[in-house]
N, C-alpha and C positions, 0 to 999 in steps of 0.2 A: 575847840571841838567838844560837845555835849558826850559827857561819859555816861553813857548806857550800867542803869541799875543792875546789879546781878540780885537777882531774883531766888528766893527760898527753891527748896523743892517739892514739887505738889504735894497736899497732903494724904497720905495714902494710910485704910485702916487696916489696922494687924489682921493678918490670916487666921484669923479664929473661927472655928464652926457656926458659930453666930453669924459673924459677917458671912461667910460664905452658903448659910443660908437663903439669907436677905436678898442677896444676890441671884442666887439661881433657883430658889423654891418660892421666892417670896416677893418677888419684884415686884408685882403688879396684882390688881383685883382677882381677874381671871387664874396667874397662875395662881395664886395663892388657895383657890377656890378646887383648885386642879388637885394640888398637894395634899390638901386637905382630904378630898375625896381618895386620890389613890393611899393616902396612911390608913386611910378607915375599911378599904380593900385589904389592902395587902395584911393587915391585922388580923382579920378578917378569915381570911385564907390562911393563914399561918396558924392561927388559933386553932382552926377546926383540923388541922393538920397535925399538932400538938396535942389533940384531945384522941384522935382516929388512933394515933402510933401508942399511946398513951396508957389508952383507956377499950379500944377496940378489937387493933389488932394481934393477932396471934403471931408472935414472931418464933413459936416452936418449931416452925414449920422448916423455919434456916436452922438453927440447932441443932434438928435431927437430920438434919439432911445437909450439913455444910463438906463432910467428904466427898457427895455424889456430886456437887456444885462444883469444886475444884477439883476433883480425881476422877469422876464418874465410877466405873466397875473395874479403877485397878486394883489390883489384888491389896489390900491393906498389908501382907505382911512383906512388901515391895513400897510401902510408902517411903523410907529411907532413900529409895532412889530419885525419887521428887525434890526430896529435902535436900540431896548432893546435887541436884541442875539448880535448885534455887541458890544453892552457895556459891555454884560456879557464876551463875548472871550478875549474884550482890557482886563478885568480889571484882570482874572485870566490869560492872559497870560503877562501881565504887571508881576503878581506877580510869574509867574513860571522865567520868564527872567530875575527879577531882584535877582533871587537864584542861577544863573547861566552863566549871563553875563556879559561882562566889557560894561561902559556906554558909553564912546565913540561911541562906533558903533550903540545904542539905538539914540544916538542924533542925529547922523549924517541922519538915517534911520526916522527920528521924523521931521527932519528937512526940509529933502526931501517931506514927506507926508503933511505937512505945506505947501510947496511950489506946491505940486501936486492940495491940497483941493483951494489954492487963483484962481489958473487959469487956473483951468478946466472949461467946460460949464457945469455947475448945478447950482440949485437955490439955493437961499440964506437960504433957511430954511436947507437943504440938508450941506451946506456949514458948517450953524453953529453945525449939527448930527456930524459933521466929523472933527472939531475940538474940540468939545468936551469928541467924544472918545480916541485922541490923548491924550488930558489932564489927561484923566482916565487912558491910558495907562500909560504914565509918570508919574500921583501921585502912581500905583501901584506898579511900579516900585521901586520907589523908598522908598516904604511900604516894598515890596517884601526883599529890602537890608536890614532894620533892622530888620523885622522878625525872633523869634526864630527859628533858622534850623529844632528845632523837630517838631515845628507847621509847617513849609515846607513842610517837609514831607507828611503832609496828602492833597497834592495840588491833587494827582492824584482821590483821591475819591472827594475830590472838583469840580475836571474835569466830573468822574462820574453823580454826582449829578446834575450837569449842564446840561444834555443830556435830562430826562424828561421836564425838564423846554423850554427849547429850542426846543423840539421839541409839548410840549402845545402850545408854542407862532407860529410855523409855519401853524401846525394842526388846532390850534383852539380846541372847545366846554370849557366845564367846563366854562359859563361864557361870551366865547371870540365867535365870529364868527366863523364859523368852514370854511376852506378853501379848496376846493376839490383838491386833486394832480395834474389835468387839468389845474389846473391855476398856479401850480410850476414852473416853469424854469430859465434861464438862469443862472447865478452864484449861486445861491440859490440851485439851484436842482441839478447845478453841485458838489458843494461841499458835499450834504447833501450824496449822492449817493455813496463817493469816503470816506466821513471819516466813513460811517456806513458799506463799504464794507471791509473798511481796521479793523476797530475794531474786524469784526466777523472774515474775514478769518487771521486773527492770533493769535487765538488762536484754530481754528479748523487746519490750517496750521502746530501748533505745536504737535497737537493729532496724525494730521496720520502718522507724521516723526515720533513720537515713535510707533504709530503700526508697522510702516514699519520694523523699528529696534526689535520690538516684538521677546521674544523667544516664544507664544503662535501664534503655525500653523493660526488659525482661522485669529486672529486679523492680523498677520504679511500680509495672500493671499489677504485678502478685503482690507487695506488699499495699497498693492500693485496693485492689480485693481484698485480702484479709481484713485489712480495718475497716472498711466499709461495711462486708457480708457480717463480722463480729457485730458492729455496734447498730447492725439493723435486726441483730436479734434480741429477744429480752435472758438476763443471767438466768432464770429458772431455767430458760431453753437448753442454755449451753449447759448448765451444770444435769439435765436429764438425758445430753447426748453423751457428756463422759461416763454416766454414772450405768446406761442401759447398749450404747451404740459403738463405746471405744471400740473394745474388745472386739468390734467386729472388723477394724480395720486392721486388724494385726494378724500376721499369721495363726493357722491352726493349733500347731505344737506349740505356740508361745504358751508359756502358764497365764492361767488367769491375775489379770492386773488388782492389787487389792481396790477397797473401794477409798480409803484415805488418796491413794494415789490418782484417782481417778479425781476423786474431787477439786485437789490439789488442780490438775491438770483445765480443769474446766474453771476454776477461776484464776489463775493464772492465761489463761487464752483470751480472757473475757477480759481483765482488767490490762491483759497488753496492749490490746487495739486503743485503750483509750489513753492510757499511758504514750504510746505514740503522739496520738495530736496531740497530746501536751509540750512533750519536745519537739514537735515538730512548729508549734506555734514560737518556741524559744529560738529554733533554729532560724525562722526567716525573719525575727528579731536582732540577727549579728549586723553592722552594718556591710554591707557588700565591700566597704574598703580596704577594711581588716584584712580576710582573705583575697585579697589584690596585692597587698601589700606582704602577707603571707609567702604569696608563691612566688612573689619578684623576691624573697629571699631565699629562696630554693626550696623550699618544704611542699616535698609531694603531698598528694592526698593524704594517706594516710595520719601521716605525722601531724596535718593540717587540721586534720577533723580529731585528733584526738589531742591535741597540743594550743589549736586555738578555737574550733569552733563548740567542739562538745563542751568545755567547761564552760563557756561564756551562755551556751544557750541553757545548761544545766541549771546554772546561779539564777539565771532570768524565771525561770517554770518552777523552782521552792517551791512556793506557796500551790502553785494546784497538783505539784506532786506530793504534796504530804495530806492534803483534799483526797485524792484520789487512795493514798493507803490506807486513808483514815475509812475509805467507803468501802475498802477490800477488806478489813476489818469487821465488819458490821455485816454485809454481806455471807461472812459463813453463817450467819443465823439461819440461811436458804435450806443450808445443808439438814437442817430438822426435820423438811419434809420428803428426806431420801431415808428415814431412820437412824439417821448419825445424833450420837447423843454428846451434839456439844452444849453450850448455857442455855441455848433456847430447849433443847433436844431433851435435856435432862430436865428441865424445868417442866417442861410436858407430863414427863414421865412422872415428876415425884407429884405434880396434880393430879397425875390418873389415880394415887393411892386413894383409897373410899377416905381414911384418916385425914386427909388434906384436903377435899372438897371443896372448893369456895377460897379459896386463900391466895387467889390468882395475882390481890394487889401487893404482896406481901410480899412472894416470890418473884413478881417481873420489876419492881421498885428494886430489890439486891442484884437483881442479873444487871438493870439500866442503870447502876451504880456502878458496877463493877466492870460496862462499856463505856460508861462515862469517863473511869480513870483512867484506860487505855488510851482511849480518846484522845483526851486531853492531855494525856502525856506526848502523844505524838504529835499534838497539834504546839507543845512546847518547844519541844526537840526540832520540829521545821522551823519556828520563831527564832530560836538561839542562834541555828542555820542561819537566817537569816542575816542577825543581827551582825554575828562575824562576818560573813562575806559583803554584809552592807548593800543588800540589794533594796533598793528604790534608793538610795543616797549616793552613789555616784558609780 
C-alpha cells in the first residue's frame, strides 16, 4: 500500500501591520487607489480640525462657564452636596464593576480621568473632589473583587437605597437648605431627569407588554390604546401636554405638580409605549413549548410569567432596550424648549451672553462630548449585559 506524504503546513505570513495592510488596504489597483484617497481625506479633515481648536477657537467660553454646564444655578455654597452624590455613585459603582469587570480597562479608563482632572480649567479645590472620587472608585473596586458574591448580590437594593439619600442631598430640607428646581440644571438635571424617567418607564413599559399579550379583553383593548395613541403622537406633544395640560387632570385642591415632575412624567409615558413593543417583540419570541411545558408542571400564571417567560423575553430585547434608554437620554434635550436648563437649556442660555456670541461650535462640541460619554457608556453596560447572558450564542 502506497504511504500518503505528510505534507508541511501551509506557509502563512506573520501578523504584522505590513501584511495586514497588503491585505485589506492594498489588495488591488482600485482599493489601493481607494486608500489612498480616503488617507489624503481624512488628513485633511483632521488637520483643519487641529488648526480650528488650535488656533481658532475660543475655548474660554467652557472655562468660565464649566459650573453652569454641570450644576447650572445651584447655589455654589451647596456645591459639596454634588461632590457627596458623586462619592456615593464612585463608590457603589466601583463596587458593582469590580463584580463584573476585568481591571485593565478600569485602569486604563482611571487613568485617562487622572489625566483629564490635572489639565482641565477647574480649581484646585474641584481638582482635589475629583481625585478623590477616583480613589474611591479604585479602593471599591477593588473591595468590589474580594467581596463575597452573595453579599454582591444585594448591590442593586444598595443602588435603591441610594436614591432617597441622593435625592435629600439635591432637594434639600430635613436639616439641609432646600434648593428650588429653578436652580437645577445643566448635568445635574440632565441626568437626574433621564435615570428617574428610565427607572419608571421600565417597569410600567413591561406592564403594558403583558396587558397587550393579555388574554383578558379589558386589559389586552386599554393597553393596546395606550401604546398605539402614545406612539401616534410626537414626544414634543406629550412632553407640552405634561408640562401645560397635567395639572388639569387632577383635582382642584391638589397643589400644583412642580415642572421637573411633570417633565419626568411626559417622558416616561412616552418612552413606555415604546418600551412595550420591545418586550412585547421578546415575548412572542419564547417558544410556545416552554410555557406548555411550564404549566403541565404546575406553575400558575403568575409564577410563570415571572419565573419563565419575562426573563427569557427580557434577555432576547437587551440590545433595543438599552437603544431605547439610550434615546430617553438624549430626548431630555426637548425639555430646553419648556425653559428647563439642562445641557442644551444651559447652553442657550450662556450663548445668549453678548460676551459669548458666535461660539456656538465650541459649546455644542463639550455638551456632544459629554452625551457621547453617557451614551456610550450605556451602550457598554447593555454589551457586557449581553455578553454574560450570552444572547445570540445559545
Amino acid at each position: 500500500m502506497e504511504t500518503i506524504p505528510v505534507l508541511p503546513p501551509p506557509a502563512t505570513e506573520s501578523p504584522t501591520p505590513g501584511n495586514w495592510a497588503r491585505k485589506n488596504l492594498f489588495s488591488t489597483w482600485y482599493n489601493s487607489i481607494l486608500t489612498v484617497v480616503c488617507l489624503i481625506v481624512s488628513f485633511q479633515i483632521i488637520k483643519g480640525i487641529i488648526v480650528w481648536a488650535t488656533t481658532k477657537a475660543q475655548w474660554r467660553v467652557l472655562e468660565a462657564n464649566l459650573p453652569l454646564f454641570f450644576a447650572g444655578r445651584f447655589p455654589s455654597e451647596s456645591y459639596w452636596r454634588l461632590w457627596v452624590i458623586a462619592a456615593i455613585i464612585a463608590v457603589l459603582g466601583g463596587l458593582t464593576w469590580g463584580n463584573i469587570q476585568r481591571q485593565e480597562r478600569l485602569l486604563i479608563i482611571l487613568g485617562g480621568a487622572v489625566a483629564i482632572a490635572l489639565i482641565s480649567p477647574i480649581d484646585l479645590t474641584s481638582r482635589f473632589y475629583i481625585l478623590g472620587i477616583i480613589v474611591a472608585i479604585a479602593a471599591s473596586y477593588l473591595a468590589g473583587r474580594q467581596i463575597n458574591p452573595k453579599i454582591m448580590s444585594w448591590m442593586p437594593g444598595f443602588w435603591a437605597l441610594s436614591f432617597p439619600v441622593i435625592l435629600w442631598l439635591i432637594k434639600g430640607g430635613l436639616g439641609l437648605r432646600e434648593v428650588d428646581t429653578n436652580d437645577w440644571g445643566g448635568l445635574v438635571l440632565t441626568l437626574f431627569l433621564a435615570i428617574i424617567s428610565i427607572v419608571l418607564s421600565f417597569p410600567l413599559g413591561v406592564l403594558l407588554a403583558l396587558g397587550r399579550q393579555s388574554t383578558l379583553p379589558v386589559v389586552k383593548l386599554l393597553s393596546t390604546l395606550y401604546i398605539e395613541i402614545i406612539r401616534g403622537l410626537p414626544l414634543i406633544g406629550i412632553l407640552f401636554l405634561g408640562q401645560v395640560m397635567l395639572q388639569l387632570f387632577l383635582p382642584p385642591e391638589y397643589p400644583k405638580l412642580d415642572r421637573v415632575v411633570r417633565a419626568i412624567a411626559g417622558l416616561t409615558l412616552f418612552s413606555a409605549a415604546y418600551l412595550a413593543e420591545n418586550v412585547r417583540g421578546g415575548l412572542q419570541a419564547i417558544p410556545r413549548g416552554q410555557i406548555e411545558a411550564a404549566r403541565a408542571l404546575g406553575l400558575n400564571t403568575p409564577l410563570l410569567t415571572i419565573l419563565i417567560v419575562l426573563p427569557q423575553a427580557l434577555r432576547t430585547v437587551i440590545p433595543a432596550i438599552g437603544g431605547q434608554f439610550i434615546g430617553l437620554f438624549m430626548d431630555t434635550s426637548l425639555l430646553s424648549l419648556f425653559g428647563m436648563l439642562e445641557l442644551i437649556g444651559i447652553s442657550r442660555a450662556i450663548l445668549a451672553n453678548p460676551s459669548y456670541i458666535g461660539r456656538y461650535a465650541e459649546v455644542y462640541i463639550f455638551v456632544g462630548i459629554i452625551y457621547w460619554i453617557f451614551c456610550y457608556s450605556i451602550s457598554q453596560a447593555s454589551r457586557k449585559i449581553e455578553r454574560n447572558l450570552g444572547v445570540g450564542h445559545r
